[in-house]
C-alpha positions in Angstrom: 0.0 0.0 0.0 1.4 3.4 -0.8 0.4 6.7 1.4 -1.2 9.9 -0.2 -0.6 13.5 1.5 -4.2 15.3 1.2 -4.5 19.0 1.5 -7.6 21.1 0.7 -9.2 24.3 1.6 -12.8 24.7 3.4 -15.5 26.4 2.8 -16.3 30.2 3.7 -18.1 30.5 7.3 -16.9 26.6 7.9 -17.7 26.1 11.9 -21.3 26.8 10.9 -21.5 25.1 7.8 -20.1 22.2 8.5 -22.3 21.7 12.1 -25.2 19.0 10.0 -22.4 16.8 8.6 -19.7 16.6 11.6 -20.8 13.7 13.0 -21.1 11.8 10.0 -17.5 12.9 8.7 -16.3 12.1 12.3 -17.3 9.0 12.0 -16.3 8.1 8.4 -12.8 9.2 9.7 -13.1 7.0 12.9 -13.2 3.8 10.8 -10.4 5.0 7.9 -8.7 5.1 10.6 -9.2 2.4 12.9 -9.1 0.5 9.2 -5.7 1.6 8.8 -6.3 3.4 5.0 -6.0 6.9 7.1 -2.9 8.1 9.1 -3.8 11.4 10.1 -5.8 14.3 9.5 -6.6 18.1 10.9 -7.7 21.3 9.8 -5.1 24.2 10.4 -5.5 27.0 13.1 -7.1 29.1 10.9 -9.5 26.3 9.3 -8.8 27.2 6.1 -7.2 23.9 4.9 -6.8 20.5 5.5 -4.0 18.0 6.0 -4.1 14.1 5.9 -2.6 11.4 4.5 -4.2 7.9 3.2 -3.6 4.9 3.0 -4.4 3.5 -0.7 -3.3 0.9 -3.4 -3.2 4.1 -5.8 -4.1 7.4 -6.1 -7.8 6.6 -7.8 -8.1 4.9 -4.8 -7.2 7.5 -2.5 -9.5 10.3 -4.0 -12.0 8.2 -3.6 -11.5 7.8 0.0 -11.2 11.7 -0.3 -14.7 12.1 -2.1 -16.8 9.9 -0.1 -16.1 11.8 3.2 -19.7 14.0 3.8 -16.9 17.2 4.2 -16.5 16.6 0.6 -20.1 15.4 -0.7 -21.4 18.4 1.0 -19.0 21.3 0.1 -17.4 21.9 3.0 -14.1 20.6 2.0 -13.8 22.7 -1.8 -10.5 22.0 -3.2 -8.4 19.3 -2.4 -4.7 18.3 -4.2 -3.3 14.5 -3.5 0.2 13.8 -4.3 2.2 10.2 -3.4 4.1 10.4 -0.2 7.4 8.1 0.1 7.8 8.2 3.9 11.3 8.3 5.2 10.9 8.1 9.2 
């Protein structure tokens, strides 16, 4: 499995917009995670953009990991690059 580096950019006014779908992408995270096909992930201090990095067989794979979080389907993530990561520690 190779690892993908994630980062994208929120939505304008994202603490409220984001309030109906938290849960739901809380949970899709939850079992990425606990599935091991997601390392980490975070917003930065300002919560303009996003950081994480996947765990995927390719990168069609990854963005689809990517695109079936609800931050995604529901606008509140609205860019997003994804670029192979070799990890070296």
């Amino acid at each position: 499995m190779k690892k993908y580096v994630m980062w994208g950019s929120y939505c304008d006014n994202v603490l409220e917009k984001r309030a109906p779908y938290r849960q739901a992408h809380l949970d899709n995270l939850k079992a990425l995670h606990e599935s091991g096909q997601l390392t980490t992930i975070g917003p930065t201090q300002d919560v303009t953009k996003v950081f994480a990095v996947y765990v995927a067989a390719d990168e069609a794979s990854a963005r689809q990991l990517i695109e079936s979080d609800p931050y995604w389907q529901n606008q509140i993530w609205t860019d997003y690059e994804v670029h192979e990561w070799v990890q070296v520690y």
